[in-house]
N, C-alpha and C positions, 0 to 999 in steps of 0.2 A: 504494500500500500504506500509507504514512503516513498519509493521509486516512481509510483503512477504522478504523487504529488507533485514529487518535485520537475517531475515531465512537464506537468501543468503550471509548474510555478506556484503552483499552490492556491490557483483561481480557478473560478468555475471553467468549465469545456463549452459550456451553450454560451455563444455568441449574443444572445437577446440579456444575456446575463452579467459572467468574466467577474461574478463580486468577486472580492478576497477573502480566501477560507481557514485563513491561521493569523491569529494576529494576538496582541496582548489582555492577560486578564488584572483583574482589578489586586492582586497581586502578583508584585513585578519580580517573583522570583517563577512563574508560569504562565502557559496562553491558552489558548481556547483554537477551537478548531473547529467549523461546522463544515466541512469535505469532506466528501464519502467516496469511494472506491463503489464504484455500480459496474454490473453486470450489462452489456449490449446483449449479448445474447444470455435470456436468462439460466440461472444455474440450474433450477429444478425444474420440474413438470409443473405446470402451469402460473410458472415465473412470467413477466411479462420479455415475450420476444423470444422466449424458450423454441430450439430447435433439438429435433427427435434426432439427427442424424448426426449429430455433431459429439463429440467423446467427450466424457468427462475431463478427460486435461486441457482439451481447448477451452473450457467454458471455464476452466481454475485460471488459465493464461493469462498474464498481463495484455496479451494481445486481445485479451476479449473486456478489456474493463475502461472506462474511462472517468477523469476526475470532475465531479460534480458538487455543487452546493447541499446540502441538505433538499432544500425546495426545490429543487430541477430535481434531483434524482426522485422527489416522488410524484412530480410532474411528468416525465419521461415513461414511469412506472405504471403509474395508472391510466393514462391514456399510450396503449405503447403503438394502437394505430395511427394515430396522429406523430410518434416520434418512434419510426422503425430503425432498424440494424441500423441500415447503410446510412440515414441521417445521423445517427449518433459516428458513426466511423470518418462520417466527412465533418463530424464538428472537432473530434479527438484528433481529423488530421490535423484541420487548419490551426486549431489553436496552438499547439504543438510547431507549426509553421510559427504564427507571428512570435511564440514566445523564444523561437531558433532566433529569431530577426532581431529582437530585443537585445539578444545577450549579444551578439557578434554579426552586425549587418551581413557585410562583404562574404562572412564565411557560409552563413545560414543562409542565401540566396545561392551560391555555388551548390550548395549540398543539396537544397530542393531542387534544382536541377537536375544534378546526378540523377537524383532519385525520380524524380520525373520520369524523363530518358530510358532509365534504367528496369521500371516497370512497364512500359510501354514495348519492351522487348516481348515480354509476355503476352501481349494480349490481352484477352480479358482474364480476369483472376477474378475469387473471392476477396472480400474485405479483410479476411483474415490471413490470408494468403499475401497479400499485400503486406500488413504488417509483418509477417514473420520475416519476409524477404527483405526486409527494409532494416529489420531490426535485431535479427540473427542471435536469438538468446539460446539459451542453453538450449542440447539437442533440437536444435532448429532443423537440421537437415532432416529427421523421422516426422517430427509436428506438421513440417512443409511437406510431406509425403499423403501424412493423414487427412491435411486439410483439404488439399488438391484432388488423391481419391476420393475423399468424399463428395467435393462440388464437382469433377467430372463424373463417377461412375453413378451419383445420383440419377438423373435422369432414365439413364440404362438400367439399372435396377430396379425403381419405379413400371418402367415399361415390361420388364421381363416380369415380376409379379402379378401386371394387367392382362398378359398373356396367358400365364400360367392359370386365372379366375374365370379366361374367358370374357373380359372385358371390352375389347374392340375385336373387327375384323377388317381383311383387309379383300381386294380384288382377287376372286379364286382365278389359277390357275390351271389349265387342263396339260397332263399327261399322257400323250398318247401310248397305246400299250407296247409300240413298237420302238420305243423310246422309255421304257421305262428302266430298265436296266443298266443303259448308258447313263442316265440320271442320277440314281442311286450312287454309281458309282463315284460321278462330279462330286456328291454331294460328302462323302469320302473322302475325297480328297480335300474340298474346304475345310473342310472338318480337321483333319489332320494341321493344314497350315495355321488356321487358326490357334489351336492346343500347342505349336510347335512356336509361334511369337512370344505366346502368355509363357513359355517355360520357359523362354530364352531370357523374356521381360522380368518374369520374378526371380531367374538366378542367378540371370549376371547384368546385366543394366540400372537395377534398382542399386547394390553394391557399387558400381562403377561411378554411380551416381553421386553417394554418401560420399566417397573418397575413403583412401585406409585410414586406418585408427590415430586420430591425433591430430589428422589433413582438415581442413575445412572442405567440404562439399559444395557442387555445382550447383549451383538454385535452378540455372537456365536446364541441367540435366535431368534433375529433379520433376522439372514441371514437364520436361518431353516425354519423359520418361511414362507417369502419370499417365498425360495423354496417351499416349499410345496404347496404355493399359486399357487405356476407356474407350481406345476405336479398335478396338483387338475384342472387348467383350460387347460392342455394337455391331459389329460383323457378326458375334456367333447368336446374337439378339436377333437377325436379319437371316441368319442360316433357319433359326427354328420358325418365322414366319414364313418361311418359302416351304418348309416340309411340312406347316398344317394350312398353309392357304393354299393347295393345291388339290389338283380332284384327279383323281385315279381309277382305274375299271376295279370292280368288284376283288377280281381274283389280286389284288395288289397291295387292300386296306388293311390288313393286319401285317404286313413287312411296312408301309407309311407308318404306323401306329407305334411299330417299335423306336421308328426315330424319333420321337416327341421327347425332347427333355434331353438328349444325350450331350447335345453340346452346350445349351442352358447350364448344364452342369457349373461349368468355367467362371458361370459369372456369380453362382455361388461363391464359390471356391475364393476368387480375387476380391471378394468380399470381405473376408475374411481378417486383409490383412490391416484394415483401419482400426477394426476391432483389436485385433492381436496388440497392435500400440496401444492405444488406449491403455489396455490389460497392463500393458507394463510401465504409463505413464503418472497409473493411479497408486503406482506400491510406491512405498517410504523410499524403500535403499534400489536403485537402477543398477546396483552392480552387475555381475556376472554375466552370463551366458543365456540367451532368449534363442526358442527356437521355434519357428511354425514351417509346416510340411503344409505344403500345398498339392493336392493328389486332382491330375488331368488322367484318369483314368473311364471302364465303362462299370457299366454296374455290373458285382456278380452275374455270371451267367448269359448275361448278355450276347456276347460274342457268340457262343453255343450256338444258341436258340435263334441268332439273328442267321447267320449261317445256314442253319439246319430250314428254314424257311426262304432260306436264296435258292438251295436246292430243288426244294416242293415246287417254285414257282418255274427251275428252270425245265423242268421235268414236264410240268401242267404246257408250258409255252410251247416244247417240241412235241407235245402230244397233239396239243389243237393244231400245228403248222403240218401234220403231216399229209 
């Protein structure tokens, strides 16, 4: 909390505001202090501005707090539609800006530049993603990982769960029977490429990324990196809507049916690993040794029975051609 203060200079964050929140008490051997350390995104469930997707260590983050009066923060709080995230993150920018501007003209004009320039690499980002990059605090390089997968593979995981309910559809596709085997097979082989990025992405890219133990890590690698996680499980998002929006002859619908979910699987799986940090950003002591197994495999049995039905079909196909 001292850290957020003295960011702030020790004045409010809301611009319509900027009182002074430390100053002297009517004994001059202490002061008083009406600044509070507030939550942008709230800490609990039905905190105000509270996000379901976000891990507990980001929401503990100084990246997630900004310094407020007593009276704004419970003005901000109880109305938090009228004052959302990204308003409270553009108030914590700029104040933070003029109070750089305050202490060292010349320097703090160079530096928001940098900074400027320097996010604009990126693209668009989270608000939070923003500040880590900016601000590079302790294990910043995994935070920056967690926050990034979460605001890119959001959307894809959203949509793979509305898939999985049944909840939209899209233009079917017709399969001719004469064509159906060569299809299958395509769709094998995406299959394969897709599962063969996401292992390559989470064993050595995401590492290549961090840099070795003791190195600072790539931010620009980081967030490619990220990305690519999220257009690697948007592909296999796009694989499973081609294999149930599609229409096939009778003799077909149970070898279609087994492909439903196999390569969904993946985006389980890379799911995974936001959570996994979190897991380890919530314990006391970070020391030692963290490990998560990521498995791009089929289900039990699978393979078998998927097989054992390629047969039945090729057997049925040279039967009726004869």
């Amino acid at each position: 909390m001292t850290t957020l203060a003295k960011r702030a200079a020790y004045r409010c964050s809301n611009p319509d505001c900027g009182a002074t929140t430390s100053g002297p008490a009517a004994c001059r051997t202490s002061s008083v202090n009406v600044g509070e350390a507030a939550h942008i995104y709230g800490a609990n469930p039905g905190s105000a501005r509270f996000d379901a997707q976000m891990t507990s260590a980001e929401r503990a983050d100084i990246t997630n707090a900004i310094w407020l009066c007593s009276n704004c923060h419970k003005l901000v709080d109880d109305d938090p539609l009228r004052y959302p995230a990204g308003l409270l993150f553009e108030w914590q920018k700029d104040h933070e800006s003029v109070v750089s501007a305050q202490i060292g003209k010349a320097g703090a004009v160079v530096r928001q530049r940098y900074e400027r320039r320097h996010l604009e690499e990126f693209g668009k980002l989270s608000y939070l993603s923003e500040r880590i990059i900016l601000e590079k605090g302790d294990l910043w390089e995994y935070r920056l990982t967690c926050e990034v997968l979460r605001y890119e593979m959001g959307p894809v995981t959203q949509r793979w769960s509305a898939l999985q309910r049944g909840l939209y559809t899209r233009a079917l596709t017709k399969i001719p029977e004469e064509e159906f085997m060569s299809w299958i097979h395509m769709k094998f082989s995406e299959m394969m490429k897709i599962i063969h990025s996401l292992s390559t992405l989470a064993n050595f890219e995401f590492v290549r990324a961090w840099g070795e133990a003791g190195v600072p890590g790539d931010d620009k690698a980081i967030v490619a990196t990220c990305r690519l996680v999220a257009e690697a499980c948007s592909r296999a998002l796009a694989w499973e809507e081609s294999v149930r929006f599609c229409v096939v002859d009778n003799l077909f619908e149970k070898c279609q049916g087994l492909l439903f979910g196999i390569v969904g699987r993946v985006i389980d799986e890379m799911s995974k690993v936001s959570s996994f940090m979190n897991d380890i950003f919530c314990k006391d002591d970070l020391s030692g040794q963290h490990h998560l197994s990521l498995v791009f495999d089929l289900p039990n049995g699978w393979e078998n029975t998927f097989n054992e039905e390629l047969k039945v079909l090729e057997n049925k196909i040279i039967k009726n051609n004869r």
